[in-house]
N, C-alpha and C positions, 0 to 999 in steps of 0.2 A: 816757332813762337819767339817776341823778341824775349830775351835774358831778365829786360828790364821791368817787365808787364807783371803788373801783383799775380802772388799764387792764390789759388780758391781756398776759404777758407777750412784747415782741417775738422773733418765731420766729429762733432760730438761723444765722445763717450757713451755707448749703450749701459742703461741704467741695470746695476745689479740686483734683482728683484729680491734674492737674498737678504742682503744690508740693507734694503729698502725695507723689507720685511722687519727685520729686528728694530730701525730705527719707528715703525709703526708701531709694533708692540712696547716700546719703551714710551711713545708718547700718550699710548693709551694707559699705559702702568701710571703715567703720570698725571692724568688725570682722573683716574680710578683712587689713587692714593689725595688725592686734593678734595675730590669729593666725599669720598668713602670716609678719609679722616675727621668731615662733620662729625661725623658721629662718632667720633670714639673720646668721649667727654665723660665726666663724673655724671652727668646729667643722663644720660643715655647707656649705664655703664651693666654689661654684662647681658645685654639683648642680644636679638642676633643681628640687627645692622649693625654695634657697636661689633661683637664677635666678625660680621663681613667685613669693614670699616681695617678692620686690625689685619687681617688676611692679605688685605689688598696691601696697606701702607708694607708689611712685611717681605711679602712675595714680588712686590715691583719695586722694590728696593736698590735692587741693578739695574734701576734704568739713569741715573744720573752718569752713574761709571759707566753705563755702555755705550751713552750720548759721547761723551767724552777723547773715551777709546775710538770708535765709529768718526770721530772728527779726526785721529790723529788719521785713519787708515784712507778716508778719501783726500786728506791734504796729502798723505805718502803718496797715494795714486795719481796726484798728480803733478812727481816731481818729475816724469816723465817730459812734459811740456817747457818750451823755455821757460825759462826762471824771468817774472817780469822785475822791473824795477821796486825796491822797496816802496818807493812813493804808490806807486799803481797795486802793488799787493796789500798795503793800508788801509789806502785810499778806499780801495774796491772793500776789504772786509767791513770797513766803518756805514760804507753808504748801502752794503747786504745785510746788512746785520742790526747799527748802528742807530739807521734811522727810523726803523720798522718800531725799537726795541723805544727811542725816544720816543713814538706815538702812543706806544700802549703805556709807557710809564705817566703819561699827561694823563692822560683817560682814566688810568687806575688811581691818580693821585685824587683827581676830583669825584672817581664815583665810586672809591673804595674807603670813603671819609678819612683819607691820610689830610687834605686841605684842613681841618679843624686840631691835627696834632701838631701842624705846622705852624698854622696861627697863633698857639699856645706858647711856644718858646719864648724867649725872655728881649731877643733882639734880633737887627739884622743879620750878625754876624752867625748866630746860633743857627737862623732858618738858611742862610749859604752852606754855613757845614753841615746841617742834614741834609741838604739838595746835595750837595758833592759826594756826600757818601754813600747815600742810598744810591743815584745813580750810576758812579762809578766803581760800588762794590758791594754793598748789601743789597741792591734793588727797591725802587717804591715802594711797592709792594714784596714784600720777604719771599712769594714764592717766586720771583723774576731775577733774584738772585745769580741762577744758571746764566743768564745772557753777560752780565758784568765778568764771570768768569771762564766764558770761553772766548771773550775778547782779549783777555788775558792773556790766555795759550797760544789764539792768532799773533798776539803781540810779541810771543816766544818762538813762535814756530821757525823762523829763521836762526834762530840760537840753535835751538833745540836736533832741525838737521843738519847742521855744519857740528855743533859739536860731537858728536864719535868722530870723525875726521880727522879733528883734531886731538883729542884724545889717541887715537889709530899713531898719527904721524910723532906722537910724544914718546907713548910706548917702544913703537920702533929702537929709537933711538938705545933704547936699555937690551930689548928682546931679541930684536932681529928680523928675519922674515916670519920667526913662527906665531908672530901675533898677527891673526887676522881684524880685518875691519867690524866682522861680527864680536867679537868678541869683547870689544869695546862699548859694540852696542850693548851685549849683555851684560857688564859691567856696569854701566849705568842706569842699565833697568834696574837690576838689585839695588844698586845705591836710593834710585828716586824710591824704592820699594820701602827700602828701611827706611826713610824718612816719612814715611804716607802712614808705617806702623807708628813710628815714634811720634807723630804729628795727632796718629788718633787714638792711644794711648796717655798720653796726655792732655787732651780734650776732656776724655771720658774723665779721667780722674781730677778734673776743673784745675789740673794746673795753667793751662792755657783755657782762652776762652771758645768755646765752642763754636758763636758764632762771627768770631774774627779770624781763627787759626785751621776750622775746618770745612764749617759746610762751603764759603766762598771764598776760599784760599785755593789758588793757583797753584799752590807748595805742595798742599796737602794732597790733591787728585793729579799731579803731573805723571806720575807712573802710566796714568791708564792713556792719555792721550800720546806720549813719549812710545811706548809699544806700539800702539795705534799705526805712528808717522814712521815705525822700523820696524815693522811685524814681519815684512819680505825678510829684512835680516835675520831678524829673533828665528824667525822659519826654518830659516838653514841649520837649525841643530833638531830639527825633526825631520823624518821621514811620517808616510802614510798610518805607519803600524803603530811608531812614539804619538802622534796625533790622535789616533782615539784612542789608545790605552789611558793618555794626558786627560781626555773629554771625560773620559768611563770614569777615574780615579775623582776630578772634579766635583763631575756630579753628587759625585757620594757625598764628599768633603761638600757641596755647597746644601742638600738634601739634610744632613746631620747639623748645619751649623744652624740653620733657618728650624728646625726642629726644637734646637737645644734654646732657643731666641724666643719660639711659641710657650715653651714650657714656661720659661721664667716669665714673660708678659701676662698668666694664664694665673701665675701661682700668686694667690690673694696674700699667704703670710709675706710674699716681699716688695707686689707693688700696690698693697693695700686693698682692706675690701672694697674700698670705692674707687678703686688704679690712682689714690692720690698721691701714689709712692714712684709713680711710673716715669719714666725718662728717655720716652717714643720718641723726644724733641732731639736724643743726640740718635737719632737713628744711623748714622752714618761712622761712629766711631765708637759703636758697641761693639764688644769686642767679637758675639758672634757673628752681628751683621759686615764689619768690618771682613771677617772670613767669607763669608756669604756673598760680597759682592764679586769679590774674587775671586772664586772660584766660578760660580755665574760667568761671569766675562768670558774666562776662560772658556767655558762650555760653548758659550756661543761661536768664540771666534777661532773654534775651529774650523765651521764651514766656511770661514772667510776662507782660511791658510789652503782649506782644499779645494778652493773653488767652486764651490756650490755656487747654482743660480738658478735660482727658481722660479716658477712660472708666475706671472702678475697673481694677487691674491685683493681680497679687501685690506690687509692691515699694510702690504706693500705700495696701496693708492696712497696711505697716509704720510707714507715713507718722507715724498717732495719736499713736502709742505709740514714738517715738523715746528718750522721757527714760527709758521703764524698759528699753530694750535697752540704751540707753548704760549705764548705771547696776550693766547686774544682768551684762552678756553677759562681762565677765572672769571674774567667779564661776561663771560657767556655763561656761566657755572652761577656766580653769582645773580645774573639780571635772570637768568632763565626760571632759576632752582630755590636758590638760597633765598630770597628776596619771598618764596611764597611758603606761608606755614602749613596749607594744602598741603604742599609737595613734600616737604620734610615729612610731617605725619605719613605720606603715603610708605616714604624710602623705610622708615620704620617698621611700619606694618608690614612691609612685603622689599625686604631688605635686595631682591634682587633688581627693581626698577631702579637702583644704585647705577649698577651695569650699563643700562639700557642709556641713563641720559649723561653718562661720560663718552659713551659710546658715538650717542648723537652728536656732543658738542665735539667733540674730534672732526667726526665728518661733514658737519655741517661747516666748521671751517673750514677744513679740506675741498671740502665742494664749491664753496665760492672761489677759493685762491684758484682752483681747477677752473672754471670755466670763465671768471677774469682776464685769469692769463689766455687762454683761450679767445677769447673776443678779442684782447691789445694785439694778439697775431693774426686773427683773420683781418682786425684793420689795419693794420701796419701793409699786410700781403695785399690788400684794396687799394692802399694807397699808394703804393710803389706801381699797382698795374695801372691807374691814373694819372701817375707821373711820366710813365713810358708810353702811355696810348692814351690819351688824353677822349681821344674819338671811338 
């Protein structure tokens, strides 16, 4: 073969049904918690949707932090591959991510009535800085948030693996050989840790603002995506045995903290007889769910570190296709669900058709992006045999 003649291209990565799986159960948490939160209203207060409604926002609570994490651990995986140019590793996140995330923010701005909060403001100048800020950090619509801030961490992620390296080659200089490159990493996990406490510690207690400092700050959640991109290292201070004894101890710790979270949510003398006292909205920097998430993660990504891979499942089909559920499943929640008082009456009366149509609107976006991409590849494979045998 000449030397010169291109190589074929290396075959794909086999999908791990595992993290497929977790990232399915996390999108469906996530729209169980979007729907299910309808109802947990003064209006609806102390039913059993409002009691399902509270369960769900509670119990799928880790799925922000496990998106996150889950993001740092497939960018790990693939620092295997050349490293392309900054330009092309940008370029490519902005136009996977970037431009999906601008359609749905168009769509939600006109059919989620943000157009009339817009036109309200006092000048031009007002309606550029609400467009600049929603889109590049709060999101259009508040629950599209996530996307402005995993852009974020793409934006970091080149920091993010060269620094322990750096860190590694500083050290040296004082320790000697006996500092390994792990350790560094572990070093900067605790650091980004205590600032993720200290960040929702202060939220909670409104010294900072809640919705600037925590839910769509990049500061705040960088621990879980930072583990994520050097879990292979973090790994190497466990063996099989430190691994589930770490999962078994978590669970308890995530079991008691999510417990200790229902009681107080449940108890009328503190968040009033009508929950007008309730403060579901800092969900993420209470202090037990703050425990809760973390220790969750943890449980899960043990079967990352031990290699679990599981057999295709339903919530693993979701896996692929998480960016267009997150993206499209309010639109679809809303035009489907919300828009008919029918239907609300129904979730009420019989609080588990909740289930069924978050369920739906998952797959039903799933299934289109599925069998889309599915026809642009049987015609791309049509039209390349057209091009080479025209006869």
């Amino acid at each position: 073969m000449n030397a010169t003649s291109p190589q074929p291209p290396a075959p794909a990565r086999p999908r791990n049904a595992y993290i497929d799986t977790l990232r399915g159960v996390s999108i469906f948490g996530v729209a169980c918690i979007h729907f299910g939160g309808s109802f947990v209203n003064l209006g609806n207060v102390w039913s059993p949707s409002f009691y399902l409604g509270l369960i769900f926002g509670q119990f799928f609570n880790f799925a922000v932090p496990l998106f996150l994490f889950l993001s740092g651990v497939l960018a790990g995986m693939g620092s295997s591959k050349p490293a392309p140019s900054l330009w092309s590793y940008y370029s490519g996140r902005l136009w996977r991510i970037g431009v999906p995330y601008l359609a749905a923010s168009v769509a939600s701005f006109f059919l989620l009535n943000h157009l009339t909060e817009w036109l309200a403001l006092p000048d031009a100048e007002a309606r550029l800085g609400w467009l600049a800020r929603r889109l590049c950090y709060l999101g259009v619509e508040p629950t599209l948030y996530f996307i402005p801030l995993i852009l974020q961490m793409y934006l970091m992620q080149p920091l993010l693996k060269a620094l322990p390296g750096w860190i590694h080659s500083l050290l040296r200089r004082f320790a000697g050989e006996t500092v390994k490159p792990e350790h560094a990493v572990l070093g900067l996990a605790l650091l980004f840790l205590a600032g993720h406490v200290l960040l929702g510690v202060l939220c909670f207690r409104s010294v900072l603002s809640y919705y600037t400092w925590c839910r769509p700050c990049s500061l705040f959640w960088l621990p879980y995506f930072f583990c994520g991109l050097h879990y292979r290292a973090l790994g190497t201070f466990f063996n099989r045995r430190r691994w589930l004894i770490l999962a078994a101890v978590a669970l308890v710790v995530a079991a008691g903290a999510l417990a200790s979270d229902f009681r107080y949510l449940t108890d009328r003398s503190q968040v009033g007889a009508n929950f007008e006292f309730n403060n579901t909205d800092f969900a993420y920097c209470r202090p037990q769910l703050l425990i809760y998430d973390l220790a969750a993660v943890v449980v899960l990504s043990v079967g990352i570190a031990l290699g679990w891979s599981w057999r295709p499942n339903l919530l693993s089909f979701l896996g692929p296709y998480t960016l267009e559920i997150y993206l499209w499943h309010i639109l679809l929640l809303y035009e489907g669900a919300w828009r008919w008082a029918e239907v609300l009456d129904t979730c009420r009366q019989m609080p588990e058709v909740i289930l069924f149509i978050a369920a739906a609107a998952c797959f039903l976006i799933a299934g289109a992006k599925h069998y889309y991409t599915a026809a642009i590849g049987t015609f791309r494979q049509y039209r390349l045999v057209l091009v080479r045998d025209p006869w």
